[in-house]
C-alpha positions as CSV (number, residue, x, y, z in Angstrom):
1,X,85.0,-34.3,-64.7
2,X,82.3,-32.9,-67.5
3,X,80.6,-36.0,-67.3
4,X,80.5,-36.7,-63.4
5,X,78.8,-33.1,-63.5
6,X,76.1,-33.9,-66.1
7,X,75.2,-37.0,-64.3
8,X,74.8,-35.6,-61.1
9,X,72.3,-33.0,-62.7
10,X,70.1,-35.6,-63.4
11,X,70.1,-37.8,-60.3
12,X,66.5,-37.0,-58.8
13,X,66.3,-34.3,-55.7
14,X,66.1,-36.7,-52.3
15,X,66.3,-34.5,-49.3
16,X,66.8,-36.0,-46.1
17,X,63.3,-35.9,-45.3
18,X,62.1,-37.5,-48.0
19,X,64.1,-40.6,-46.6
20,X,62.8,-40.5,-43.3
21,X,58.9,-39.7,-44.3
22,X,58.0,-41.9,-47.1
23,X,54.5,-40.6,-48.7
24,X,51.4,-41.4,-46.1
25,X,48.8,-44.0,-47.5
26,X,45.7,-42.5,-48.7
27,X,42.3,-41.9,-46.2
28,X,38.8,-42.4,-46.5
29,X,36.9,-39.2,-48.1
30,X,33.8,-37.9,-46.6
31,X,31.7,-39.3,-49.0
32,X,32.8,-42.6,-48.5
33,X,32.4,-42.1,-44.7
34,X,29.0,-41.1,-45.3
35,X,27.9,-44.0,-47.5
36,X,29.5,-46.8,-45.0
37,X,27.3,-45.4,-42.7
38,X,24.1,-45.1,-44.5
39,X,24.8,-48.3,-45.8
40,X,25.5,-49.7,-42.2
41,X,22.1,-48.2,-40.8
42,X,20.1,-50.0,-43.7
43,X,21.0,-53.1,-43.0
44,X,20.9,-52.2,-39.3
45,X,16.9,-51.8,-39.6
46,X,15.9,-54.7,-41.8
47,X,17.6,-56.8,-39.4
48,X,15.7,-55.1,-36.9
49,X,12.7,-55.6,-38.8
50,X,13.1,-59.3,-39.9
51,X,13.9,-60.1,-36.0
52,X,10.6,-58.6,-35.4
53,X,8.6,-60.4,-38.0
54,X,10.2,-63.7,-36.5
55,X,9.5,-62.9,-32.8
56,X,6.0,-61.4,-33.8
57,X,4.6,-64.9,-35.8
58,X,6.8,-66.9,-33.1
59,X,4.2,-65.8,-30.3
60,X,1.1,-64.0,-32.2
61,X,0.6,-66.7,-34.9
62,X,-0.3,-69.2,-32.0
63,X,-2.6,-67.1,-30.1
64,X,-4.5,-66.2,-33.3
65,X,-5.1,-69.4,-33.9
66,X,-6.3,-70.0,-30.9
67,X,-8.9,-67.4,-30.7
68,X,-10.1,-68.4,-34.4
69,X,-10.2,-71.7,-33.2
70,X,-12.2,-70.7,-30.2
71,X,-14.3,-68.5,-31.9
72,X,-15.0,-71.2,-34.7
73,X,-16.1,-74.0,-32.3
74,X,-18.3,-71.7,-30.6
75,X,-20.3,-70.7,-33.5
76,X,-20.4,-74.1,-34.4
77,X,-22.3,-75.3,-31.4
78,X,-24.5,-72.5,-31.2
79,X,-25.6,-73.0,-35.2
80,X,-25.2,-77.0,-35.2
81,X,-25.5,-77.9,-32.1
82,X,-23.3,-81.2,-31.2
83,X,-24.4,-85.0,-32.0
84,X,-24.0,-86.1,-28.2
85,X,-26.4,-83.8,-26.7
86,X,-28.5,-81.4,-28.9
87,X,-29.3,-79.3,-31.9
88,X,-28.4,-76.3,-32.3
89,X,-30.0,-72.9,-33.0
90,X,-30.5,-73.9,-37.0
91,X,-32.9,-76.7,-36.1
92,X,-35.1,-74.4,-34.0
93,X,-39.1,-74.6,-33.9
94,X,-40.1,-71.6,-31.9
95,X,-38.5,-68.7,-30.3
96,X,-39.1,-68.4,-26.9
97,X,-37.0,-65.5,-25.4
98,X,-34.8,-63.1,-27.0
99,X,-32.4,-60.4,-25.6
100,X,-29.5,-58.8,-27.3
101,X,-26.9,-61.5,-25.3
102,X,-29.1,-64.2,-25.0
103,X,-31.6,-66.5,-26.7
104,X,-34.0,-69.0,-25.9
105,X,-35.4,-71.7,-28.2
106,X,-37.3,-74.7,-28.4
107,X,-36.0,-77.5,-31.1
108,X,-37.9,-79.9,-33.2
109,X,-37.8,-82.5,-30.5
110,X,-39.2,-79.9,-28.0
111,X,-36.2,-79.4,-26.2
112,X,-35.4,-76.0,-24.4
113,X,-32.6,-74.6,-25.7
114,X,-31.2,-71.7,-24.4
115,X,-27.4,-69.5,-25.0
116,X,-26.4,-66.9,-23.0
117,X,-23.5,-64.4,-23.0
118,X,-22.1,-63.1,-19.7
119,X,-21.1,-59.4,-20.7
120,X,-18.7,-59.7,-17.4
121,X,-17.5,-62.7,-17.4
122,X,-17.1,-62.7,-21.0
123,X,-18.0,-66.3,-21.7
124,X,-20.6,-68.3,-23.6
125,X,-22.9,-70.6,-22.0
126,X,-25.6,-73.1,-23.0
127,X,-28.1,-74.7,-21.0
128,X,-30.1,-77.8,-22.2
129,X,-33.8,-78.1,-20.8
130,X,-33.8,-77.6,-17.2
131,X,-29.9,-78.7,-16.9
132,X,-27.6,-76.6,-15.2
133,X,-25.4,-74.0,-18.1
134,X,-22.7,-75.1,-19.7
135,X,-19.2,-73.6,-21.0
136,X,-19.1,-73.3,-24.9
137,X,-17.2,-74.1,-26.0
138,X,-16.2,-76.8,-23.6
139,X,-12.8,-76.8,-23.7
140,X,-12.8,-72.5,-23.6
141,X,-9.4,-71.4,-23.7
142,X,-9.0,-69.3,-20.1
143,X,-7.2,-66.3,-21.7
144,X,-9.8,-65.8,-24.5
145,X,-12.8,-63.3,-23.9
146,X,-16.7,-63.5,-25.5
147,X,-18.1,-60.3,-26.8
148,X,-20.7,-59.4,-29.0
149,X,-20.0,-56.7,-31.7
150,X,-21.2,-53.1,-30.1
151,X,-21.5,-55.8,-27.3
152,X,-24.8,-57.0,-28.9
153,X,-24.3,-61.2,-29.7
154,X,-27.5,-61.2,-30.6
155,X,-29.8,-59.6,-33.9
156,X,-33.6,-61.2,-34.3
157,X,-35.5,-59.8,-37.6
158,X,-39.1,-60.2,-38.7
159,X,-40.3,-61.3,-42.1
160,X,-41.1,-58.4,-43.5
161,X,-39.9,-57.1,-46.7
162,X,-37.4,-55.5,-46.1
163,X,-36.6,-56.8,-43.3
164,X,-37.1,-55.0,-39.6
165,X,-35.3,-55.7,-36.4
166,X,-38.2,-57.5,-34.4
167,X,-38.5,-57.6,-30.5
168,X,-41.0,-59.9,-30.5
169,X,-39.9,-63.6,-29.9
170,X,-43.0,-65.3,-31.9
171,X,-42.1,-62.7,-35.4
172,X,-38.1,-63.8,-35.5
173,X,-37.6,-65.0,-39.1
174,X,-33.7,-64.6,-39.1
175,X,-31.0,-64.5,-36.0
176,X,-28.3,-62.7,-36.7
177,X,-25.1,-64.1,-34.7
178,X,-21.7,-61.5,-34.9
179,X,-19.4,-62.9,-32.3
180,X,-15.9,-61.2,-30.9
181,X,-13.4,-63.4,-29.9
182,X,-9.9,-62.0,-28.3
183,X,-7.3,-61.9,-25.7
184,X,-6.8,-58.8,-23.7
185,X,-7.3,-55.9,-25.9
186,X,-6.6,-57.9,-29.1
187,X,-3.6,-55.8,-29.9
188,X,-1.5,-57.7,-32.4
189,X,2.0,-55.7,-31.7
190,X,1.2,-57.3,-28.4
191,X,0.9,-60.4,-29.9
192,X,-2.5,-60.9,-29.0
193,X,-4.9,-62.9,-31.1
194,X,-8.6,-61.4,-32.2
195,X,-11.0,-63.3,-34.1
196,X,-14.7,-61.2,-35.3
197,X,-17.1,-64.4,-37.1
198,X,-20.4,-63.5,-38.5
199,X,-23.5,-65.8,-39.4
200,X,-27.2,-65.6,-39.8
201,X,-29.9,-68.7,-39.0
202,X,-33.1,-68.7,-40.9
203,X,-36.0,-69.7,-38.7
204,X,-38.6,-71.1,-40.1
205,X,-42.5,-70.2,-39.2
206,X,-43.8,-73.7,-40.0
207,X,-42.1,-76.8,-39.7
């Protein structure tokens, strides 16, 4: 009887709702809350981000290189002219006319030779002697625009040293060319292209 005594001192204290309850699992703390979250809205905005990269260079990359392209071939033509039809404003003799948007030369063959840029129309044109103007370049993308930087195409300087902006078509030494090419405003989180291309032409008094 001693011993049934002893042992039941030592049999552990289960109450009846200790059967019915067993121990809950353990939650989430705060901090670990806090961190699946933070963690969460990271990864949340690079995706973000990266989908913008991709949809941004899926649709902008193209037009920009169109309007570089544009821009390119149009410079080209005015400062090489083309092998089909006539030189262009590097192999100039004399300057005839000049105007901030326009410029009228004769080549070493004697050829008139004149560009033009229409402020509202935005395009380039050439004409060849007495021919009726031409598109440049010819095959002008539609949704491209022309422009002249501070809407001036066109810088003429004399010979002077330094060097003087000249208004005086027969004292041009150098023609300054700074052409703007772009679609709509240019705005690249639009995904519009814009393409600004600089040269200069040395005209020469004696040839």
């Amino acid at each position: 009887m001693k011993n049934l005594r002893k042992r039941a001192l030592i049999l552990p204290n289960v109450t009846s709702e200790d059967k019915t309850h067993p121990k809950a699992a353990r939650g989430f703390t705060l901090i670990e809350i806090v961190m699946v979250i933070l963690i969460t809205g990271l990864l949340s905005v690079a995706g973000v981000q990266l989908m913008r990269f991709m949809i941004q260079h899926t649709f902008y990359l193209p037009n920009q290189v169109q309007t570089d392209l544009a821009a390119a071939e149009a410079l080209e033509t005015m400062v090489e002219g083309d092998a089909s039809t006539v030189r262009g404003l590097r192999y100039c003799k004399t300057v005839t006319a000049i105007a901030p948007n326009q410029v009228n030369v004769l080549d070493q063959d004697g050829v008139a030779l004149q560009f033009r840029l229409d402020t509202g129309a935005h395009k380039l044109y050439r004409m060849i002697g007495a021919a009726a103007e031409t598109l440049v370049p010819y095959s002008m993308p539609s949704n491209v625009d022309f422009s002249g930087s501070g809407n001036v195409l066109f810088s003429f300087y004399d010979g002077s040293t330094p060097e003087a902006v000249t208004a005086v078509p027969a004292n041009v030494r150098r023609i300054e060319i700074n052409l703007i090419a772009q679609q709509g405003a240019g705005l690249a989180d639009s995904f519009q292209g814009s393409s600004q291309q600089r040269t200069s032409i040395k005209v020469n008094k004696y040839l």
